[in-house]
N, C-alpha and C positions, 0 to 999 in steps of 0.2 A: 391380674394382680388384685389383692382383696384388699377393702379400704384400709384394714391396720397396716399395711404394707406400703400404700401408695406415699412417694415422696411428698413433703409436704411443697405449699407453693414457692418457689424460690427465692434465693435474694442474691439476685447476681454480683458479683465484686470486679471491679478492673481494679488494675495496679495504680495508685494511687489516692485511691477510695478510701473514704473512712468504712470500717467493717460494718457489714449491714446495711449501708447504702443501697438501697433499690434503684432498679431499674427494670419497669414495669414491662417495656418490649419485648427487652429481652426475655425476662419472667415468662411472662406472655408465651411466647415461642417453643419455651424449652417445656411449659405446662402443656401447654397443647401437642406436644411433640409426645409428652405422656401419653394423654387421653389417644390419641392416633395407635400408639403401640399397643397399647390396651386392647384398642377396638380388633386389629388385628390380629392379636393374640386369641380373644374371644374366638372370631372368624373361622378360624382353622385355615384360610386361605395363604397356603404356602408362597404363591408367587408375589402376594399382596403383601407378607410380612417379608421375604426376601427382598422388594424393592423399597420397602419402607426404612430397611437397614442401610441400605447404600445409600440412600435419599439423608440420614438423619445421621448417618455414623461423623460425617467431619463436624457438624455442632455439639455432637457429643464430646468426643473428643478434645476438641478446641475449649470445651466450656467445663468440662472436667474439675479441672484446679481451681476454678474458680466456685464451686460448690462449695455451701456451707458443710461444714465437717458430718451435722447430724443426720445431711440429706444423702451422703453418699451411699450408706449400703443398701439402702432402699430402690437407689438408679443402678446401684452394680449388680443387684438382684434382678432387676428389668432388664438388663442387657444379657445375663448368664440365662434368663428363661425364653427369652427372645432368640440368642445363638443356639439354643436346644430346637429351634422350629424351625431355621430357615434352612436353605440348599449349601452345597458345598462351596458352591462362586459366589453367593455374598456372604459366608463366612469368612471364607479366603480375604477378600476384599474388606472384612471388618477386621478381621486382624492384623491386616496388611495399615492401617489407621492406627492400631494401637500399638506397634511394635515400636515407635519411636517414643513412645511416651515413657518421660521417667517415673512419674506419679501416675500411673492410668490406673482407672478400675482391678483392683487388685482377682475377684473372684472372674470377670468377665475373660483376663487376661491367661488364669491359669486354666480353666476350662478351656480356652483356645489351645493351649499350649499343650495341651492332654489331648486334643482335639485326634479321635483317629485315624485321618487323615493327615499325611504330613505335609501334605501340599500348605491345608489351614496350618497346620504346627510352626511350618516352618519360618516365615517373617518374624513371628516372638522368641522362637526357641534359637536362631541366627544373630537377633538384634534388639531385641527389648531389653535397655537397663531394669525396668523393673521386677522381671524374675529372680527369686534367687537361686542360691545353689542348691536346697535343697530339693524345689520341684524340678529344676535340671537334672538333677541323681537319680529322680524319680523316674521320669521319661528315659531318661539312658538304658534303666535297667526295663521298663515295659513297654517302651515304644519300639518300633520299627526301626529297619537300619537307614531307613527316609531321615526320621526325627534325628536318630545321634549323629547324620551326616547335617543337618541345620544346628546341633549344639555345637559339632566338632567345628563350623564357622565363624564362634563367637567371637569378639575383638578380644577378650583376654580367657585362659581356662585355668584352673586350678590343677594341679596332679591329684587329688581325687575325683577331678571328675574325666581326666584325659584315662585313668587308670580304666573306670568304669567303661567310657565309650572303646575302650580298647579290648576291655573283655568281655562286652557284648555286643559288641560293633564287625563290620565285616572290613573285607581290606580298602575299599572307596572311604569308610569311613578315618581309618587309619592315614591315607594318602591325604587326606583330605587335612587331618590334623601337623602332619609334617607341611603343608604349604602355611600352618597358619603362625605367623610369627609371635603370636599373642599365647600360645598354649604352651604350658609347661609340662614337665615331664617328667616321675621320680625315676628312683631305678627301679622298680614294680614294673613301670610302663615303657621305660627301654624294653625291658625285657617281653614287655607284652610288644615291642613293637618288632621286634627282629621275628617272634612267630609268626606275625602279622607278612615277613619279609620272605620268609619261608614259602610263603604260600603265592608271593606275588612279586612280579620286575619294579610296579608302580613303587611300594614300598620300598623295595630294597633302594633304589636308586635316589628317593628323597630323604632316605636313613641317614644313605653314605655320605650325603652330601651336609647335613649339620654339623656345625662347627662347634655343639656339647654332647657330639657321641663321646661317650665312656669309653677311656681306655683299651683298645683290646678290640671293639665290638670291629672297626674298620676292615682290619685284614680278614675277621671272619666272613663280613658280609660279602668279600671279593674273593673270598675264595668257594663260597658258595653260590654266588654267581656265576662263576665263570666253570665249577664243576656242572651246575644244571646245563648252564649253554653249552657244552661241551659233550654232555650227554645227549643232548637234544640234536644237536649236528651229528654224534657218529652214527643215530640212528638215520637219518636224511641220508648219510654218507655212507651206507651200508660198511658199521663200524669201521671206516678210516679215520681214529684216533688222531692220526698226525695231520691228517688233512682240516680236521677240528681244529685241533691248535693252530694253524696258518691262519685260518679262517679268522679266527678270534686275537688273532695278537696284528690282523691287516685290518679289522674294524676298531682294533682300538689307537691304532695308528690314528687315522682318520677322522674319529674322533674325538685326537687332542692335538687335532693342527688349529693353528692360531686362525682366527678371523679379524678381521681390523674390523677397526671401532666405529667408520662408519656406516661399511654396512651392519654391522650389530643395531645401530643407532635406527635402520628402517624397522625393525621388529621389534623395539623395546615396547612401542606402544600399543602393538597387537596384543602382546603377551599382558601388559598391563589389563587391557579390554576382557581378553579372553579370560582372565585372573577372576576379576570383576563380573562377568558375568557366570561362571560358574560357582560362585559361592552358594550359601545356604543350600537348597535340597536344588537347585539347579544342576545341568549336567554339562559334560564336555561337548562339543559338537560332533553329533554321532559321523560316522563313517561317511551317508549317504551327503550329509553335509560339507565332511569335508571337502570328498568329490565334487562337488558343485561349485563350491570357491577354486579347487585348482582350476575347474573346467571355466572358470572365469576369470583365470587370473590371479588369483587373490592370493599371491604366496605370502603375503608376510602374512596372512591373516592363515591359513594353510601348516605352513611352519611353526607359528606362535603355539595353534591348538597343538599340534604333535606332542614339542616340548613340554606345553602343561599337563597333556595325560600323560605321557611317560614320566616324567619326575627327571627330564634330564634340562644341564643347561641349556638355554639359548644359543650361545657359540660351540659347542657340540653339535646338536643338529644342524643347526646352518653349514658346518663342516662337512657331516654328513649327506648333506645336499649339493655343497658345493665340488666332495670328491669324483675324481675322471671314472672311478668306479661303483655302481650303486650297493653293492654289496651291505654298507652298513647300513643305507636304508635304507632296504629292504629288512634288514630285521629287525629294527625299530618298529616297522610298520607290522611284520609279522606277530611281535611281542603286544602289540595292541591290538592283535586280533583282526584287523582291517583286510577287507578282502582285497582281490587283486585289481578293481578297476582305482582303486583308491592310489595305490602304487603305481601302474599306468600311467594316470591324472598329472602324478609329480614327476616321472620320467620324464613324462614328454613336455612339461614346461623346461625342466632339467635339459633335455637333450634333443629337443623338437621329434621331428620325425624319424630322425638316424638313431637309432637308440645305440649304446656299447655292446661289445662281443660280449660282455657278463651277462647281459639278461640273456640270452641263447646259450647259453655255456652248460655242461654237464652239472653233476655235483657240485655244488658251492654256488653255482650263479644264483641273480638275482631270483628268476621263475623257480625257480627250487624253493628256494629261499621263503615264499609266501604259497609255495604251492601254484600247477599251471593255470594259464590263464586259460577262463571258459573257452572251449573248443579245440584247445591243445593236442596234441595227439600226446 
């Protein structure tokens, strides 16, 4: 940084200070915190300037608002040429510092937020009050489908910007928006989101389920549903039409039988968890994981995930699980893609070692269902 640029020496303020009141420690600290970033800037030494950001990023931060007004673009300059030089983990980890901030460094914050990586992007683009909407419409439209899944996380969205992440977003991004009860949505973006339904179960089934779908779209969405799965069986079913329809009208049986309330009440908390931890550019718990919690036991936690990547309720699935026949989940598990030991995994907490005459059954059983298991004949 060259001396017309360098911040001048400080004059730190606490809350209750008369303005300009010094305090020379602190001064102290936050100058020499300069000179340090300087020296490592000069440097070129990449590992040196990335541990110097993690090292300094919480006093920065913390001491922020407390900067005189003149000294600030001079330090948000020094933070934006310093994030130009270090590594992708203490980026991440600088921005993951400034996402909470409502006044933070404005240019530091929007370079992160452009940042092309969306791992960096995502903590600011999920949860920074201080973005606003227009470098949000920004990234929607030139960032990654990483970035518009950390916008489509926001605590609240506008319908120009659900519009945008919906017409250059992919369907994770869209699903992702339908969980989030803060986003709005004109008729533009209904209509961008039944395309979005067209193309996927995750969608369709979080669609159905809002209580401001537009007039009309309901029956559409279920009757396009149930035409794909319907097609998707009579091929399985070497075109038995009718055999489809049994199929489809005994899993939806099944999953609109009641469950009581308190076993519901063992998996509200998972589901909460698993909510929680796949926000921003986070993901669902893949396949290979899921298998590991059944293979340990962990049904609510098991169960919870399913329900979240499918877009269905919690007392359906549970249903689902709880039916004398695995038929409907099986294709729950099939519609997510999941291979067959993942299915297995939940059988056999479901039914121990004796499994049902449906997972050995011709057309329609459950092995059908997701395809045989490794070594099947």
């Amino acid at each position: 940084m060259d001396t017309l640029s360098r911040p001048r020496p400080m004059q730190d303020q606490t809350p209750g200070s008369r303005p300009g009141t010094q305090h020379p420690y602190a001064r102290a600290r936050l100058n020499d915190l300069v000179r340090r970033i300087e020296d490592a800037l000069r440097s070129g030494d990449a590992a040196l300037q990335s541990k110097l950001v993690l090292q300094s990023a919480e006093l920065l931060t913390k001491r922020w608002s407390r900067l005189p007004p003149p000294d600030k673009p001079a330090f948000d300059g020094l933070l934006v040429t310093l994030c130009g030089q270090i590594d992708t983990a203490a980026r991440r980890a600088f921005a993951e510092r400034l996402a909470p901030l409502r006044l933070g460094p404005p240019r530091a914050s929007r370079a992160l937020a452009r940042d092309a990586s969306a791992e960096v992007a995502a903590p600011l683009l999920a949860r920074c009050p201080g973005l606003g909407d227009a470098i949000l419409a920004e990234v929607a439209v030139s960032g990654s489908d990483g970035h518009r899944r950390a916008i489509a996380a926001r605590p609240t969205l506008t319908p120009d910007l659900t519009d945008l992440l919906l017409r250059h977003g992919d369907g994770r991004a869209a699903a992702r928006l339908l969980d989030n009860p803060g986003a709005a949505f004109s008729e533009a973006g209904f209509s961008g989101l039944m395309a979005h339904a067209d193309r996927g179960e995750a969608v369709t089934l979080r669609l159905a389920r809002r209580p401001d779908l537009p007039p009309g779209l309901a029956p559409t969405l279920l009757e396009r549903t149930r035409r794909r799965a319907a097609e998707a069986l009579e091929t399985d079913l070497a075109g038995d039409r009718a055999e489809a329809d049994r199929l489809l009208d005994r899993a939806a049986q099944t999953l609109a039988q009641p469950v009581a309330e308190d076993r519901l009440a063992r998996f509200r908390a998972s589901l909460d968890v698993i909510g929680s931890r796949s926000s921003g550019s986070r993901r669902d718990p893949s396949a290979s994981q899921l298998e590991r919690w059944l293979n340990l036991n962990r049904i609510e936690g098991g169960l919870a995930a399913i329900a979240h990547a499918a877009g269905l309720p919690l007392a359906a699935t549970v249903a689902a699980f709880d039916a004398s026949a695995p038929t409907a989940l099986a294709a729950i598990l099939c519609g997510l893609d999941h291979p067959w030991p993942v299915l297995k995994a939940l059988l056999a907490r479901r039914f121990g070692e004796t499994l049902p005459p449906e997972t050995a059954e011709g057309p329609g059983g459950c092995i059908d269902a997701c395809g045989p298991a490794p070594g099947a004949a």
